[in-house]
Each structure stands twice: as structure tokens, then as C-alpha cells.
Residue frames as qw, qx, qy, qz and C-alpha x, y, z in Angstrom:
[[0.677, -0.571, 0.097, 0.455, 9.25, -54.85, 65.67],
 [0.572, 0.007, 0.292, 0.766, 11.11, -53.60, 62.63],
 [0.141, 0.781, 0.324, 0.515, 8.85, -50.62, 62.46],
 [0.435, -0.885, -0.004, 0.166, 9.82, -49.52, 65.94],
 [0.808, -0.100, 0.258, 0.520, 13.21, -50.53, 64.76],
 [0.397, 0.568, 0.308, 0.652, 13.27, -47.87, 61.92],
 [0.171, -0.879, -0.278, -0.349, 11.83, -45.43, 64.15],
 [0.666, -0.667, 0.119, 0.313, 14.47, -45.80, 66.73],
 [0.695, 0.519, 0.295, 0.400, 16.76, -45.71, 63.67],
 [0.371, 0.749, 0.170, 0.523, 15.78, -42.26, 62.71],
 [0.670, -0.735, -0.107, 0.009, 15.86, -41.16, 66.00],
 [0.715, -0.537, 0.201, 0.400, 18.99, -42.26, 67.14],
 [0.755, 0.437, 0.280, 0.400, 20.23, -41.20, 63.64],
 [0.468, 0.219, 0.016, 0.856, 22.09, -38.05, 62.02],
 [0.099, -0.608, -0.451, 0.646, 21.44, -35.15, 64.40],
 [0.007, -0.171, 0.422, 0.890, 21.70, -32.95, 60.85],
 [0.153, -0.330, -0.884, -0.295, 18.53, -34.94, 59.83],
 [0.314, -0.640, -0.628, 0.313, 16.52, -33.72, 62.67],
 [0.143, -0.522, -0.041, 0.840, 17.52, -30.30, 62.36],
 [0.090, 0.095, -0.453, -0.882, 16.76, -30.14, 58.63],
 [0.305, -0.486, -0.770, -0.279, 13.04, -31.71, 59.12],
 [0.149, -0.711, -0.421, 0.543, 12.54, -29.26, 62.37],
 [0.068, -0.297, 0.205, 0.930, 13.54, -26.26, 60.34],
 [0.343, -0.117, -0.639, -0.679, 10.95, -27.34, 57.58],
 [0.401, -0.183, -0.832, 0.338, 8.59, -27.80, 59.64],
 [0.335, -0.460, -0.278, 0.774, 8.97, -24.69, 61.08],
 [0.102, 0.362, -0.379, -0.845, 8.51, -23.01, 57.97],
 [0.135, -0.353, -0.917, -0.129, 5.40, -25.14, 57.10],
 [0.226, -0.645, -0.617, 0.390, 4.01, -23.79, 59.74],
 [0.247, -0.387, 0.057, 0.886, 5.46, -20.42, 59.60],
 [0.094, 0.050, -0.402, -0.910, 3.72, -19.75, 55.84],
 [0.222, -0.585, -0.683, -0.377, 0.12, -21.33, 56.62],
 [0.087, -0.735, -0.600, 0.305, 0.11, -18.74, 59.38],
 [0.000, 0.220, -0.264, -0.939, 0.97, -15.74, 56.72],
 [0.102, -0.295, -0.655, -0.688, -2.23, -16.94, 54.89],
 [0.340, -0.654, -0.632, 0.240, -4.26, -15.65, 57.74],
 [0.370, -0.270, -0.114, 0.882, -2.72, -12.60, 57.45],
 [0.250, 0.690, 0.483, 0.478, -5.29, -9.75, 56.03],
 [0.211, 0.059, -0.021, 0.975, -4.59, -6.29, 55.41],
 [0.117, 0.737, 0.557, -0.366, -8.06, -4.06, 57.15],
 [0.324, 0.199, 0.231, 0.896, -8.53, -1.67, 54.82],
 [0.140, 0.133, 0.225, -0.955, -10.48, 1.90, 55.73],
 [0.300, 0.356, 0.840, 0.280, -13.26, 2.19, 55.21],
 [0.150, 0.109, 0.336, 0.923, -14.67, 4.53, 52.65],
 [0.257, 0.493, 0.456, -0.695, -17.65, 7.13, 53.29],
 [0.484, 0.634, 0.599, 0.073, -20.35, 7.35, 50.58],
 [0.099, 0.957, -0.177, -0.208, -19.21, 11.12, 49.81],
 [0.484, -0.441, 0.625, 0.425, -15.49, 9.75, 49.18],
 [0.546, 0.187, 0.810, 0.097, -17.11, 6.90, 46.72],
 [0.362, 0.848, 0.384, -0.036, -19.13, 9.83, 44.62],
 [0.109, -0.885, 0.315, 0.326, -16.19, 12.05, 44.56],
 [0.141, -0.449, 0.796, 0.381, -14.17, 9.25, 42.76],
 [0.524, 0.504, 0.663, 0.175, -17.10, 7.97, 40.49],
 [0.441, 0.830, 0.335, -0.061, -17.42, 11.47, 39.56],
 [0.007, 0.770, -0.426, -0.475, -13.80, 11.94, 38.60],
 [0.371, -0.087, 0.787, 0.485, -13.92, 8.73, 36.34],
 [0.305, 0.763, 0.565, -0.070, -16.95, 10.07, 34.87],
 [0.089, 0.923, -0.125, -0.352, -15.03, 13.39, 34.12],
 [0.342, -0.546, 0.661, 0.385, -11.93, 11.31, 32.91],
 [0.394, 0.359, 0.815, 0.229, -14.20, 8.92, 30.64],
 [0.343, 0.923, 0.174, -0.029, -15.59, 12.43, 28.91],
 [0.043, -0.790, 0.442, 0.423, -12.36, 13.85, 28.31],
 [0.497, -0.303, 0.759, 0.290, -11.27, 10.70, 27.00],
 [0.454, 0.592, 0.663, -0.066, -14.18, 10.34, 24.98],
 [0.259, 0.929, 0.176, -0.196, -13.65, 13.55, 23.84],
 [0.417, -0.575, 0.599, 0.370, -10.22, 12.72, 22.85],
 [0.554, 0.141, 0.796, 0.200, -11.37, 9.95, 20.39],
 [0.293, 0.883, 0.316, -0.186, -13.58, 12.49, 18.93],
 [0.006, 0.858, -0.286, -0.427, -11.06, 14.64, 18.38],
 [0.423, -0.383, 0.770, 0.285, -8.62, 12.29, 17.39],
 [0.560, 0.352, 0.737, 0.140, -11.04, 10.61, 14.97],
 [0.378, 0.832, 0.381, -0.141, -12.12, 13.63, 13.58],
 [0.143, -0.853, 0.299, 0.404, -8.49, 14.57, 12.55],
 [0.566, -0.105, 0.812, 0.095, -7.95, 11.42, 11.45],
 [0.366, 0.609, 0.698, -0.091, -10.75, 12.12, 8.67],
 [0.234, 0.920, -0.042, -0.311, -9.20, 15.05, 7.40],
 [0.208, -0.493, 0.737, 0.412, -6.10, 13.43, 6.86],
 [0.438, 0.337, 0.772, 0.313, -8.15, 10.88, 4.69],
 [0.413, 0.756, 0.482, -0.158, -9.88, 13.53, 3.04],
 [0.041, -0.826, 0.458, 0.326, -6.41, 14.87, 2.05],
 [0.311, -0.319, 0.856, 0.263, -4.96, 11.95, 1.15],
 [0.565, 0.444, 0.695, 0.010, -8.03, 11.18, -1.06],
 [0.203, 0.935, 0.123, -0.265, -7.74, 14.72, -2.55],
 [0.113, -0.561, 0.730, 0.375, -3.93, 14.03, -3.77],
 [0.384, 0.120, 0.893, 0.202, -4.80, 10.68, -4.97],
 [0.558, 0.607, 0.563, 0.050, -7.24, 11.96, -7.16],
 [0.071, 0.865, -0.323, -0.377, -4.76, 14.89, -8.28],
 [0.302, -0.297, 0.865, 0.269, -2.40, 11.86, -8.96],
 [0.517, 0.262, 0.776, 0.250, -5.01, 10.16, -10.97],
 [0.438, 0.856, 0.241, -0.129, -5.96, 13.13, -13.08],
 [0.052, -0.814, 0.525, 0.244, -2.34, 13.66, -13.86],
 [0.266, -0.098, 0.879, 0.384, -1.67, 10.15, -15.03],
 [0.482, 0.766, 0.386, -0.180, -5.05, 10.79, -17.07],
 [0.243, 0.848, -0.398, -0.252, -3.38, 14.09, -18.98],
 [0.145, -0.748, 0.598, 0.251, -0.22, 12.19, -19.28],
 [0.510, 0.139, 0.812, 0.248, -1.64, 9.25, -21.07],
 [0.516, 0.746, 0.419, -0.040, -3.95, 11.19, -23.13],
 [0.309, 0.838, -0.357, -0.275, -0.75, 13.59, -24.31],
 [0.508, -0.275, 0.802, 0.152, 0.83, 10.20, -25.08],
 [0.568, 0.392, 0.718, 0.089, -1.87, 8.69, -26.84],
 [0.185, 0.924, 0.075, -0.326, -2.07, 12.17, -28.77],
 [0.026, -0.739, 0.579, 0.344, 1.60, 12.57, -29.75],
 [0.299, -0.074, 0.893, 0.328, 1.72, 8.39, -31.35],
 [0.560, 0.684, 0.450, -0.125, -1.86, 9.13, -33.08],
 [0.293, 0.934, -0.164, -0.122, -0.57, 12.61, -34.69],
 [0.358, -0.592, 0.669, 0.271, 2.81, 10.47, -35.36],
 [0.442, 0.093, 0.839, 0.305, 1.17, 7.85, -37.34],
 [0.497, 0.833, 0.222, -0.098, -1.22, 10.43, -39.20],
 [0.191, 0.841, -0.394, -0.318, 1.80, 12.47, -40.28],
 [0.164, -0.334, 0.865, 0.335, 3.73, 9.20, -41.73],
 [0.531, 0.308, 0.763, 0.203, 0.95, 8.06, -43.42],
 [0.395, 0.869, 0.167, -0.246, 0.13, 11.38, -44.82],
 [0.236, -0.643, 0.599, 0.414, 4.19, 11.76, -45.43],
 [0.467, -0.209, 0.851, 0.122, 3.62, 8.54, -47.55],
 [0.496, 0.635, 0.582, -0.112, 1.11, 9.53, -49.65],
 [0.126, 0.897, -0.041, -0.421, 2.43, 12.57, -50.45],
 [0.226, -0.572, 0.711, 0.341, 5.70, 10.93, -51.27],
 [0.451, 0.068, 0.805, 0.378, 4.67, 8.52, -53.50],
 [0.508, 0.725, 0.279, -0.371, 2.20, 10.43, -55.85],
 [0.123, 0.735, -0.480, -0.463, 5.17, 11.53, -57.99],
 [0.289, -0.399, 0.867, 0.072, 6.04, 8.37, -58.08],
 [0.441, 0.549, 0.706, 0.078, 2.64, 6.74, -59.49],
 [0.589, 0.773, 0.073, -0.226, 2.63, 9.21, -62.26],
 [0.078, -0.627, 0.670, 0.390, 5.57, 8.92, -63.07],
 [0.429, -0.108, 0.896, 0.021, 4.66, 5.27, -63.53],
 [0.519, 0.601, 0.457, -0.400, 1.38, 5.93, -65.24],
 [0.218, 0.774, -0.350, -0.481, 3.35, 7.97, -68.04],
 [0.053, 0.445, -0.867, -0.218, 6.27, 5.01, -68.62],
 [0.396, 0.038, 0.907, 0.138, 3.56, 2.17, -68.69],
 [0.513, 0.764, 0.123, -0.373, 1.19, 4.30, -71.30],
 [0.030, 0.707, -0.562, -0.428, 4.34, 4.52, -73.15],
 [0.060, -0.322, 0.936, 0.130, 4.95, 1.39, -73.12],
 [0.607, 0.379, 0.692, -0.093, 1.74, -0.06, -73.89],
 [0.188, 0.869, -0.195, -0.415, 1.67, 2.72, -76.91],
 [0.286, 0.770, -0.565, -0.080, 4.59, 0.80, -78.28],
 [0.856, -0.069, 0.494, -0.137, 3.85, -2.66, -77.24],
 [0.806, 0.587, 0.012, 0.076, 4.46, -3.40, -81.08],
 [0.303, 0.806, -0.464, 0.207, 7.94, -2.17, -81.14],
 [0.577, -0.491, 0.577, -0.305, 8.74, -3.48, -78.00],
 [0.826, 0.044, 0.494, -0.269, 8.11, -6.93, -79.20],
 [0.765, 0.640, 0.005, 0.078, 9.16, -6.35, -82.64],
 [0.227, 0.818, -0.458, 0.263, 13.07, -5.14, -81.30],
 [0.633, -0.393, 0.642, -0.177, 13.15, -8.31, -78.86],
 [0.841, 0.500, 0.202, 0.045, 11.89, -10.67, -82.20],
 [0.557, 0.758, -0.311, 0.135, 14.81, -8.75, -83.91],
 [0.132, -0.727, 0.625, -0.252, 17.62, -9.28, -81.12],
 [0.785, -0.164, 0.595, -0.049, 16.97, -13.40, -81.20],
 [0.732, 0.673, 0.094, 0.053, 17.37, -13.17, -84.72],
 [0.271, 0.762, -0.539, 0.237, 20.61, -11.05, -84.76],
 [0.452, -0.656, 0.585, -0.153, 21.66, -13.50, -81.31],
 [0.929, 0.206, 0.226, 0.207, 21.78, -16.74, -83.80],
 [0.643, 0.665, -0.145, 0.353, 24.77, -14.91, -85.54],
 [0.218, 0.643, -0.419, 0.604, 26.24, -13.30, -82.83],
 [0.554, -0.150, -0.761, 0.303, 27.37, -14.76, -79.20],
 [0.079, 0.106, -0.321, 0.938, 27.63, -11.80, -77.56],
 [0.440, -0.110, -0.068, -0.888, 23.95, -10.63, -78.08],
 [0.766, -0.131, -0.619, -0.114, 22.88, -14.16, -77.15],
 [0.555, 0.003, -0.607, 0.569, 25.07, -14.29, -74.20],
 [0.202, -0.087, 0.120, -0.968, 23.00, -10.45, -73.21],
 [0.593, -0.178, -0.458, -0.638, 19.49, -11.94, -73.98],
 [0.737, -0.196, -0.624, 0.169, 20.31, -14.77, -71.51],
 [0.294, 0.132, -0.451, 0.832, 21.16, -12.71, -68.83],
 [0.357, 0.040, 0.263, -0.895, 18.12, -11.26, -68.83],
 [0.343, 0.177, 0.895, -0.225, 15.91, -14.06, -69.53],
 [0.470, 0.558, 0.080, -0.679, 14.92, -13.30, -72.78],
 [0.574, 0.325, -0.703, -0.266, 15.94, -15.91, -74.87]]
């Protein structure tokens, strides 16, 4: 009984209710017969079918012949762009080797500069320590005298020290 009950219910219920379940419904219906719907389409003659294989056949060579092209331009541009790059690397070549060139022939000329410059100098030296061996005796004998004279005098004492000879 309380299922008829509901059912009388809906029934007797909101007339809005009834309207919005008929509409839907309706439209239920309405879109499963669109999926029945099918578009005939011509139908094409064998001549038609060849005509439009043999224009994608004509379109797939051009293209083809596009890629070609395309590739093969491509391929010059590398072969340029390899042809600079090795300009570039023969140019930073030169430009290290007049580098390495200009700090070589720098350090030859200062060490030759240095030789040159001191020769004078070692004879010079040679001469004064001949001398002075030469005269070693004296040498020795006029220091001997100047500790002797610095026991009498302060002064010549006070000189002797200075220089670390007494």
C-alpha cells in the first residue's frame, strides 16, 4: 500500500514536476533518434578515385622535392658556416702564434740586454779584486796598523767598530 501511496503522491503532486520529467523525456528520446541520423554520401566513380590518388601522388613529389631542395640548401649553409669557422680558427692560430712570438723575442732581448749590461761590470770587478789580491799584504798590514793607532785614539776605534773591524 505505501508504494501505491507514493505513486499517487507523485501523481497528484507538483504539476511543475511532471512537466520537467515530460520535457526530459522528450529530449531522451529526441537525441537517441539523432543517432540514427546518417549523412548518404555520393558515391564516387573509379575515374574520380584515380584522379585524386594521382594528385596526391603529384603533391607527395613536389613535396618531396621540396625537402630535397630544402635539405640541399640547408648543406650549403653548413658548408659555409664550416668554412668561417675554420677562417676563425686559423685567425686565432696567427694571433696566438704573433703572441707567443712577440713574449719569446721579449725575453731574448732582456736577457741579451742583461748580458750585455753587465760585462762592464764583471771586469770592472775582475780588475779591483786582482788589485786587491796583489796587495792582500798591505791591505792587512794598514788594518793591523789602524787597531794599533785605535788603542790611543777613540775616534779611530769608534770608525773600526762601525765597520766591524775591530
Amino acid at each position: 500500500m505505501m508504494g501505491i501511496d507514493h505513486k499517487n503522491r507523485f501523481l497528484r503532486g507538483n504539476r511543475t514536476e511532471a512537466l520537467i520529467v515530460s520535457f526530459a523525456l522528450f529530449f531522451v528520446f529526441l537525441s537517441f533518434s539523432s543517432v540514427y541520423a546518417v549523412e548518404i554520401a555520393s558515391p564516387l566513380s573509379d575515374r574520380e578515385i584515380v584522379e585524386r590518388l594521382t594528385r596526391l601522388e603529384e603533391g607527395q613529389s613536389a613535396l618531396r622535392n621540396e625537402i630535397k631542395q630544402l635539405r640541399d640548401d640547408m648543406n650549403a649553409r653548413f658548408a659555409s658556416i664550416d668554412a668561417q669557422f675554420d677562417r676563425l680558427v686559423n685567425i686565432m692560430i696567427a694571433i696566438v702564434a704573433a703572441f707567443t712570438a712577440v713574449v719569446a723575442s721579449t725575453i731574448g732581448f732582456a736577457v741579451w740586454d742583461r748580458r750585455t749590461m753587465i760585462r762592464p761590470f764583471e771586469t770592472k770587478v775582475k780588475v779591483i779584486e786582482e788589485a786587491f789580491s796583489e796587495n792582500r799584504q798591505q791591505v792587512h798590514a794598514l788594518i793591523e796598523s789602524m787597531k794599533t793607532l785605535s788603542q790611543r785614539d777613540a775616534q779611530v776605534a769608534e770608525v773600526l767598530r762601525k765597520f766591524h773591524l775591530l
